[in-house]
N, C-alpha and C positions, 0 to 999 in steps of 0.2 A: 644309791650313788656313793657313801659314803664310804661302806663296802666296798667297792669296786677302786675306790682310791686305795684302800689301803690296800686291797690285793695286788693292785698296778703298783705299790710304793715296793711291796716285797721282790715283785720281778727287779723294778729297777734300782733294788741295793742289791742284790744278788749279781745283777751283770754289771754292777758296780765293783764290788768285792772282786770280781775278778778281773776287772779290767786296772786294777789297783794294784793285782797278784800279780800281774805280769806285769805293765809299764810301769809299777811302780807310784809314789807319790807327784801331783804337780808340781813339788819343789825338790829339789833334790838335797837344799843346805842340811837340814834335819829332819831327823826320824816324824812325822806326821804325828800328829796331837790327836785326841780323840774328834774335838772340835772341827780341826781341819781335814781331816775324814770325810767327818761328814759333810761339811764344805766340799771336798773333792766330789762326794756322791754326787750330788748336787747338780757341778759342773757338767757330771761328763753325760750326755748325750748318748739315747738309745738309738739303735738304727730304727729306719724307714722299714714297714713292712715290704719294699719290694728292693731293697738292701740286702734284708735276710731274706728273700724268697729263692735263693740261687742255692746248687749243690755246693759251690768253694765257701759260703757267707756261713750256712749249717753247718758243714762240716768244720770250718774252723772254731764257732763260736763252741759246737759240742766237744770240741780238743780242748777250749779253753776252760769249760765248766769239767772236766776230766782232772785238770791240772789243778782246779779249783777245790774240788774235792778231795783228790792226791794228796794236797796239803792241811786241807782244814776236818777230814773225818780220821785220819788216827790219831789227830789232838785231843779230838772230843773223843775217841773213845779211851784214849789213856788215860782220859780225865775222869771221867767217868767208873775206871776199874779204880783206879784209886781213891774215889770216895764209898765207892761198894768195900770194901777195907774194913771202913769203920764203921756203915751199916750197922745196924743192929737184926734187921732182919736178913740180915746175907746169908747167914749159915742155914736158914732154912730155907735159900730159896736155893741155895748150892743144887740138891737132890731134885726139884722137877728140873733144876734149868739141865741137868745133865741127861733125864731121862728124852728132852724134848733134842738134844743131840743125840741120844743114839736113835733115833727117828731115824736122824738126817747122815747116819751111816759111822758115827763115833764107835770104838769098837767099846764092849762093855767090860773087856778083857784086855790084858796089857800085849802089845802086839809090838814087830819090828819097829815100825811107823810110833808108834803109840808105847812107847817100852813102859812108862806111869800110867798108861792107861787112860779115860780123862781126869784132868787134874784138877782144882779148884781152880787153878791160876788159866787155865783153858775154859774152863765155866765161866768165870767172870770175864776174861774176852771174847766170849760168846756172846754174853750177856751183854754187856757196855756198847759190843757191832751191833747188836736189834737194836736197841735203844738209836745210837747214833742214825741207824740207816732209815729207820720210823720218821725219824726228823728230818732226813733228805727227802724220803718222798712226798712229807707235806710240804718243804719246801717248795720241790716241783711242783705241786699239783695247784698250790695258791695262787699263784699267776697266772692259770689257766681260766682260774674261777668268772672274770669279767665276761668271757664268753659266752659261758653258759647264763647268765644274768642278761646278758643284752641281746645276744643273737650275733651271730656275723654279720648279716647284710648291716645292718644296726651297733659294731662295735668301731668305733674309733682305727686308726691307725695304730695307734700307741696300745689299746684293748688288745688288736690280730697279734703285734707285735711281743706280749705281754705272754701271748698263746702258746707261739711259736719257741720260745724261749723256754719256758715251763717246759714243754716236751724236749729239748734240746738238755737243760739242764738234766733230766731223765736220762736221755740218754746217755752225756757224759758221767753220770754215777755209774751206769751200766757199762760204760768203756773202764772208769775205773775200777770196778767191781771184779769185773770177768779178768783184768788182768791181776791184781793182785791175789783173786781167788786160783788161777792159775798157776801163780807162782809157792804159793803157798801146798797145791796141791801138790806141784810135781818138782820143785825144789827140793834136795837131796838136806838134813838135820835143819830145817826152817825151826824156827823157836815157837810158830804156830800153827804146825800141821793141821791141814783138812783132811777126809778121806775121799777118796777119787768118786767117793757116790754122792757126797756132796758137791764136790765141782759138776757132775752130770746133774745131780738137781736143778742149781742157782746157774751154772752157764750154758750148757747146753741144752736146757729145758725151760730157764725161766728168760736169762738175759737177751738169749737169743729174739724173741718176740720184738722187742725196743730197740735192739740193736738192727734188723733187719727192715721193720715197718715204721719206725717212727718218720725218718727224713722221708723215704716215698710218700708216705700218705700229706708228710706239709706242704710235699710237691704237686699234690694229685687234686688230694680229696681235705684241704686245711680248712673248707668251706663246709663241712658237714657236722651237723649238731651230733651223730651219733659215732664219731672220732672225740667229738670234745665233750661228751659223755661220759663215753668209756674210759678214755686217759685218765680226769678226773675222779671215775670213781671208783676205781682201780686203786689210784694211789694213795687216794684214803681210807680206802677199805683197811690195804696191807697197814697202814701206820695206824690208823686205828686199832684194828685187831690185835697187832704183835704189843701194841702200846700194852692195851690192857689188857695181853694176856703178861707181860713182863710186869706189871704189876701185882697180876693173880698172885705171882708167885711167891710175893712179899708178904701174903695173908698167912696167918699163924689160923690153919684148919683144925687141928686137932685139939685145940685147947681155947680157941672161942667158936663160941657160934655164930656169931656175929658177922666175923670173917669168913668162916662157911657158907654162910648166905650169901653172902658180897659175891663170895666164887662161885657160885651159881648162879647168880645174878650175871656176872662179867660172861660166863661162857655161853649164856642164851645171848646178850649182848653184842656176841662175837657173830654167835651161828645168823643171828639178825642182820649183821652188818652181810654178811657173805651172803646168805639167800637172797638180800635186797639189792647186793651190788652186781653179783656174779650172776645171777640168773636173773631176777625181774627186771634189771636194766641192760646188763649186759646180752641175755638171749636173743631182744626184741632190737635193740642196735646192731649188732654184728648181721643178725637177717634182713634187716632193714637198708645197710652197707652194702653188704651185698647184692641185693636185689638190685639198688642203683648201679650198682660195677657191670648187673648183667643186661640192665637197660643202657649203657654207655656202650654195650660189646667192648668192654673192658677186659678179655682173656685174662690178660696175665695176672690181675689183682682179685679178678673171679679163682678161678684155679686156684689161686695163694689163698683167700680166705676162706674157703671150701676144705683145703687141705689141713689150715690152719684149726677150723672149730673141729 
């Protein structure tokens, strides 16, 4: 139970902070105190799970976690590059974070797009966006946690509530994600060029999923343990793994052994978290989901998750 507060306390300063970010403080004479913040938290009231069960109440509230993000994740990553600065292990962690971009389509040669090639100053905002984006999707996925601990039929209003939101904030990182990654792609001398293989990775490959199924299924199927499953362990998977693979990269391998182990350690760690999330949990949900779509003669959500694995 204790648990389950605190993960219901993160939903509601999260749609607090934003509901802060747009109307602002309760008092308008001075700037807000830290005190009365949280004071304001407080005040302000979560909606009714059948408030938020509508397409205008989702749709607005994930515009408003967009806007919420918009503003509070290149703080944290500028913050972030600027304390990798002084790092002491930065300069060795420069060379894998570069190699793990041109993965994701960096050219490894200096190119129109790319005339420096990648730069350290692009490594480290590579670097600071994992980090940053790691911590958005534990944000989301923490408030989803009370479900899975209690059950639907069995969770509160303010629990459903708590659910809904979690995926809503997802989704609004994924609105803000796909537009700024857009911009950045196809924006003409941007200061922080992507290349068009990584916008086809993260938008058209990854964003799209949440961006498409997240609101249908709160609409459809909010009632199903193997939706709040998989959202859940999804979003911890990816912020676990990128965590401590951004940490790997901090380990000085060539000159302790100690850290050698560590990174072999972290990389089973990693392959652990993926096989446990991605296939032991995820296989047995998504066929499970399905099967119920095809006992509901649910077409169009059969077809789409058929299409979709």
């Amino acid at each position: 139970l204790n648990l389950s507060k605190i993960f219901l306390c993160v939903a509601k300063t999260l749609f607090s902070w934003i509901c802060l970010l747009v109307h602002g403080s309760a008092t308008k004479k001075d700037p807000p105190s830290l005190s009365s913040f949280y004071c304001n938290i407080n005040m302000i009231p979560l909606p009714t799970f059948e408030q938020l069960s509508t397409v205008p109440s989702m749709a607005t509230s994930a515009l408003l976690f967009a806007i919420f993000w918009t503003a509070s994740l290149p703080l944290a990553e500028k913050k972030i590059a600027l304390k990798l600065t002084d790092a002491a292990w930065w300069p060795g962690a420069v060379s894998p974070t570069k190699s793990m971009m041109y993965n994701f389509g960096y050219p490894k040669e200096p190119t129109k797009r790319f005339p420096d090639g990648v730069t350290e100053s692009l490594a480290r905002d590579f670097y600071s966006g994992t980090i940053s984006i790691c911590v958005a999707h534990a944000l989301c996925a923490s408030p989803m946690v009370p479900v899975l601990i209690h059950g639907w039929e069995d969770s509160s209003d303010l629990i459903k509530v708590s659910f809904i939101l979690g995926t809503l904030a997802d989704l609004g990182f994924d609105i803000y994600d796909a537009v700024q990654l857009s911009i950045r792609a196809f924006a003409t001398n941007h200061s922080k060029p992507i290349p068009i293989e990584f916008w086809v990775i993260l938008v058209c490959m990854h964003h799209t999923t949440a961006l498409l199924l997240v609101m249908p299924l709160n609409l459809h199927y909010v009632h199903r343990f193997e939706y709040h499953q998989t959202a859940v362990s999804l979003l911890y998977a990816a912020s676990a793994c990128y965590l401590a693979g951004a940490y790997k990269f901090t380990l000085n391998v060539y000159e302790k052994r100690k850290d050698f182990v560590l990174y072999k350690i972290i990389v089973l760690f990693q392959l652990a978290v993926l096989l446990y999330t991605r296939v032991y949990l995820w296989f047995p949900a998504a066929f499970g989901l399905r099967a119920r779509m095809k006992e509901q003669n649910d077409t169009t959500f059969f077809y789409g998750a058929t299409v979709s694995k």
